[in-house]
MARSENU-477898 format. One line per field, with one value per residue (C-alpha): residue number from 1; x, y, z. Coordinates in steps of 0.02 Angstrom, whole numbers, plus 50000, padded with zeros to 5 digits. Each point is the difference from the previous one (the first is absolute). Layout:
<keros>
n <- NUM;...
xx <- X;...
yy <- Y;...
zz <- Z;...
</keros>
This chain:
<keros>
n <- 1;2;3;4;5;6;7;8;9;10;11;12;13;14;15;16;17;18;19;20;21;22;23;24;25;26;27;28;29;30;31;32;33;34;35;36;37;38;39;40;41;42;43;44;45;46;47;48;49;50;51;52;53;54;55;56;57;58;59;60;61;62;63;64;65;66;67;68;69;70;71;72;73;74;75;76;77;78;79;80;81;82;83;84;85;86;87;88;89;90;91;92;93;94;95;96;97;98;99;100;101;102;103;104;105;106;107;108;109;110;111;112;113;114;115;116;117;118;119;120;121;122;123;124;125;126;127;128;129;130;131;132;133;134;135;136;137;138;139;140;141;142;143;144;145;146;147;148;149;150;151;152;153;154;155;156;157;158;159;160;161;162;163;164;165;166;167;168;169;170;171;172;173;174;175;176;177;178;179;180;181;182;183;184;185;186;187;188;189;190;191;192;193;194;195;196;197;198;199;200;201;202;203;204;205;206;207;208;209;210;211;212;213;214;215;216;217;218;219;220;221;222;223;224;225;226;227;228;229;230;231;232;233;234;235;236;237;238;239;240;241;242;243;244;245;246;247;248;249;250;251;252;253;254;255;256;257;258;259;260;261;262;263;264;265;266;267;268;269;270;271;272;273;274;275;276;277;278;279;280;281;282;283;284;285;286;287;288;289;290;291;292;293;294;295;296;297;298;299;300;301;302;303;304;305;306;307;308
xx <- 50000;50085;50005;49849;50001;49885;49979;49929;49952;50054;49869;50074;49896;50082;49951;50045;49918;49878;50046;49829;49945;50172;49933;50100;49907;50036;49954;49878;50010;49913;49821;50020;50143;49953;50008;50147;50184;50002;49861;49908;50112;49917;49848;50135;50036;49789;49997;50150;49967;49794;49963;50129;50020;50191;50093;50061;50156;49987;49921;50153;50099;49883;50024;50197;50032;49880;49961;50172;49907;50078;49868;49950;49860;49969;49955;49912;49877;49977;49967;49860;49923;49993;49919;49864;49948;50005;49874;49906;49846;49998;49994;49858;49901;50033;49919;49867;49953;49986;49900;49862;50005;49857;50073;50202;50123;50102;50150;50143;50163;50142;50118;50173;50028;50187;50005;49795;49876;49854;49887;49961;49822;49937;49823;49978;49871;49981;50115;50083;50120;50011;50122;50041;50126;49921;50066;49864;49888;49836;49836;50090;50118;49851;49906;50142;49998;49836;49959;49870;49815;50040;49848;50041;50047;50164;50109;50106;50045;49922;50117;49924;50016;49888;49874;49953;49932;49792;49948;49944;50179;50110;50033;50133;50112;50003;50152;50060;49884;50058;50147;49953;49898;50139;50097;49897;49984;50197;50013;49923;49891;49827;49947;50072;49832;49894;50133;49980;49818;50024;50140;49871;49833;50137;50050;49804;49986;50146;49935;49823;50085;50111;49887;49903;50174;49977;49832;49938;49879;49907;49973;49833;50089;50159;49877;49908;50185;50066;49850;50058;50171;49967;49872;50137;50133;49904;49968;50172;50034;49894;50037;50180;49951;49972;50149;50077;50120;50190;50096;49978;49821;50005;50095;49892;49835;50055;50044;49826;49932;50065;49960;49823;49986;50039;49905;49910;50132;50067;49904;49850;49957;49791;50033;50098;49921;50179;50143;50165;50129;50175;50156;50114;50110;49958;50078;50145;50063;50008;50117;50180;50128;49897;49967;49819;49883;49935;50195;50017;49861;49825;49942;49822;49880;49989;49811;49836;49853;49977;49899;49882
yy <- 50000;50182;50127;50102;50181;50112;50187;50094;50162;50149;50137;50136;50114;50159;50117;50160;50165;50086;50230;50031;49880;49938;49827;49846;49937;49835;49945;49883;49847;49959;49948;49835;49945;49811;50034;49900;49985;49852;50061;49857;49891;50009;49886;49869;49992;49999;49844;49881;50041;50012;49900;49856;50017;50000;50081;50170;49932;49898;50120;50110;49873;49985;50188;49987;49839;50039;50165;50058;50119;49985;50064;49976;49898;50136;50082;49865;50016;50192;49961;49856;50133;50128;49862;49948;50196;50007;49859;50018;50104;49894;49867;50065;50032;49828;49951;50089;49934;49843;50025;50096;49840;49847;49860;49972;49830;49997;49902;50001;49916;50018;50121;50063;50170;49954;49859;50053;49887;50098;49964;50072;50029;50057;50052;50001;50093;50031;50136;50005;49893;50055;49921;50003;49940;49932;49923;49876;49894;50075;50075;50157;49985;49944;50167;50109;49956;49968;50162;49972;50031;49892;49936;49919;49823;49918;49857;49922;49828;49890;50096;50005;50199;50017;49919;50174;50043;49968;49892;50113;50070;49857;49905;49843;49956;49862;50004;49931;49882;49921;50008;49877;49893;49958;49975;49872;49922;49985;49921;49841;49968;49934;50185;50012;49935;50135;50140;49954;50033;50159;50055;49941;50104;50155;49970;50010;50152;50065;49978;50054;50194;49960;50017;50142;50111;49921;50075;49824;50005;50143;50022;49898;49846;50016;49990;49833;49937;49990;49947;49838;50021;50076;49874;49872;50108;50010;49796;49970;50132;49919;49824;50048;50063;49847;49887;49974;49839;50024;50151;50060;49983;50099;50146;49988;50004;50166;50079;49962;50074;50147;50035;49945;50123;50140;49910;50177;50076;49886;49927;49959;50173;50021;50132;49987;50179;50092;49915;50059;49998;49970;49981;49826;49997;50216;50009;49886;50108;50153;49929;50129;49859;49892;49844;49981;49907;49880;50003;49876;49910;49986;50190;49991;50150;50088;50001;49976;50093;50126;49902;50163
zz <- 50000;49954;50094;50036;49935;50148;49969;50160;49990;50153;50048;50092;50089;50042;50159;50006;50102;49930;50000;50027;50140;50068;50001;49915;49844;49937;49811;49979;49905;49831;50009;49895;50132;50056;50199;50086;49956;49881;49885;49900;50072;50166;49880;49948;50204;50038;49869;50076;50186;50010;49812;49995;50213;49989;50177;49992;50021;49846;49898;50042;49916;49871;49944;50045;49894;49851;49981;50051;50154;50185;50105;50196;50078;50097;49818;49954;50149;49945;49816;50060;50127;49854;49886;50108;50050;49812;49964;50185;49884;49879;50101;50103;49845;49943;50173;49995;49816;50035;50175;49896;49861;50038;49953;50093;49977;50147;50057;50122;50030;50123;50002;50082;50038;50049;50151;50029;49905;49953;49866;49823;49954;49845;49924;49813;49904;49809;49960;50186;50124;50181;50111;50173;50124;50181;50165;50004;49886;50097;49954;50055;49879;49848;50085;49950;49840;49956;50104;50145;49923;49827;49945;49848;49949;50034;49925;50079;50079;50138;50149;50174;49992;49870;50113;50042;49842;49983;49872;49881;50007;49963;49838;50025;49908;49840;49962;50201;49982;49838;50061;50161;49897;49878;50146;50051;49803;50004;50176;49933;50168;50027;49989;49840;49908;50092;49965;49833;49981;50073;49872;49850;50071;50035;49801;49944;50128;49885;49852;50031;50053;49839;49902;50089;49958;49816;50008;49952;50139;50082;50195;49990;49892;50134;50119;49955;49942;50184;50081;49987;50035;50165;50061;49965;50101;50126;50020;49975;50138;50105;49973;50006;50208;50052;49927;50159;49965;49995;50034;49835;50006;50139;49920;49856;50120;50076;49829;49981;50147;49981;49806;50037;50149;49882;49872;49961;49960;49849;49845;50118;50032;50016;49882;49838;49927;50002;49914;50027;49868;50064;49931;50039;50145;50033;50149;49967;49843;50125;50141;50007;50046;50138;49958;49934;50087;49836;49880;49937;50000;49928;49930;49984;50031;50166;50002;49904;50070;50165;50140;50029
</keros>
C-alpha cells in the first residue's frame, strides 16, 4: 500500500482591539466550516466506532495505518459527541414518525455498550427505522420506543414483554414460527409428522395472501381462501396441546400453548378485514451491526393481518 497523500487545511483567526470600542475582536470562521478539527473525517470516525463498533483505540489505528491520520482517542470521543448532537433532531423526528404510524415491526437483540450488555431495539415503519439502545429487555424499554399511548398494531415475536400489548395490538410473528416448525421437520422426532402439517397449512396461508398482492383475489376471495387454513391451524394447535409423551413432545406441547393463547393475534384473528402488507424479514434488514434475531434462517413475512 503507498503512501497516503493528506492535505489539511489551517484557519487562523486573528484578534486584535478594536479604536473605537477597545475591545479584542476575533474573525470568525467561514459559514460552510464542518464544526470540529478533523472535518468530514470526524463521519469516517462516526462509521468505524458507532457503524462497524470498532474501539476508539482501534479506530485510531484504523485512521493511522490506512488513511495515514494520527489522531487521539480523546479526539475520537469529541468527533462521536459532535456526530450524535448532529443527528440527535433527526433522530427525534425519525421517532416521532414512526410513533404517529399504525402498523410497527419490532425487534430487539443484545447489545454491548463496552463491558455493559444492553440491548438494541428497533421499530420499522414504511419509509422510517428508529433504533434505540436499553439496559433491559422490559416493557419499559418497548414503552420508550413505541412511545406510551401507541395504539396501533405491532409485529413482533412471541417474547414475554410483549405480553403487555392487548390483543387488538399485537400481530406475531410467521416468520419465528416457520422457523420452529422446520426445526422440528429436520429433528426427525415423533413430532416431526405434526410439524409438518403445520409447515403445509402455513404454505396455503402463503399462497392465499400471494395471490391477494397478485391481485388474483380480492379481500372477500382471501377471505373464504383461509377459512380453511385457519380452522386447520387451529386443530393442529390444539391437538398439538395435549401431546404430552417424550421430552420433545413436551417442548412441542408448550410451543403450542403459547401460540394458541395468542391465537387472536395470528392467522386466526376474528377479524381478517385489514390486511397488512409487509415486507420479508423488515426488521432483520435494519439491524446496524447486532446480530439479528432471524439471520440466517427462514425469511418469511413478519405478519399477515392486524388482530383489531
Amino acid at each position: 500500500m503507498g503512501a497516503n497523500s493528506q492535505r489539511a487545511t489551517e484557519y487562523q483567526q486573528q484578534t486584535v482591539c478594536c479604536p473605537t470600542c477597545q475591545h479584542a475582536v476575533t474573525a470568525d470562521l467561514p459559514a460552510d466550516l464542518p464544526p470540529g478539527a478533523f472535518g468530514r473525517l470526524t463521519a469516517l470516525i462516526g462509521v468505524l466506532h458507532g457503524g462497524y463498533h470498532l474501539s476508539m483505540r482501534t479506530t485510531a489505528d484504523v485512521l493511522a495505518d490506512v488513511c495515514g491520520v494520527a489522531i487521539s482517542l480523546g479526539g475520537i470521543a469529541a468527533s462521536c459527541g459532535r456526530l450524535s448532537a448532529a443527528v440527535a433532531p433527526v433522530d427525534a423526528a425519525m421517532q416521532t414518525m414512526v410513533q404517529r404510524h399504525p402498523h410497527l415491526w419490532v425487534d430487539e437483540t443484545s447489545w454491548r455498550e463496552g463491558t455493559q450488555r444492553g440491548w438494541l431495539w428497533v421499530a420499522v415503519r414504511a419509509g422510517a427505522t428508529c433504533f434505540r439502545i436499553a439496559p433491559s429487555r422490559g416493557q419499559g424499554a418497548l414503552r420508550q420506543l413505541i412511545g406510551a399511548d401507541y395504539r396501533g398494531v405491532v409485529h413482533a415475536d412471541r417474547a414475554s414483554v410483549y405480553h403487555a400489548l392487548l390483543d387488538g395490538q399485537r400481530q406475531l410473528c410467521w416468520a419465528h414460527r416457520i422457523r420452529n416448525l422446520q426445526g422440528l421437520v429436520d429433528q426427525q422426532h415423533e413430532d416431526s409428522v405434526w410439524a409438518q402439517r403445520m409447515l403445509t397449512q402455513a404454505h396455503g396461508l402463503f399462497a392465499a395472501w400471494r395471490a391477494y398482492q397478485s391481485d388474483l383475489f380480492d379481500q372477500i376471495a382471501l377471505q373464504q381462501a383461509l377459512r380453511p387454513v385457519r380452522l386447520a391451524l387451529h386443530e393442529l394447535l390444539w391437538s398439538g396441546a395435549d401431546r404430552r409423551r417424550g421430552r420433545s413432545c413436551r417442548r412441542s406441547a408448550r410451543t403450542c400453548c403459547s401460540i394458541g393463547m395468542h391465537s387472536g393475534r395470528s392467522a386466526g384473528s376474528k377479524d381478517w378485514s385489514r390486511p397488512i402488507t409487509p415486507p420479508n424479514g423488515r426488521c432483520d434488514r435494519r439491524w446496524c451491526g447486532g446480530k439479528a434475531v432471524m439471520a440466517p434462517r427462514v425469511r418469511k413475512a413478519v405478519g399477515l393481518w392486524s388482530a383489531c
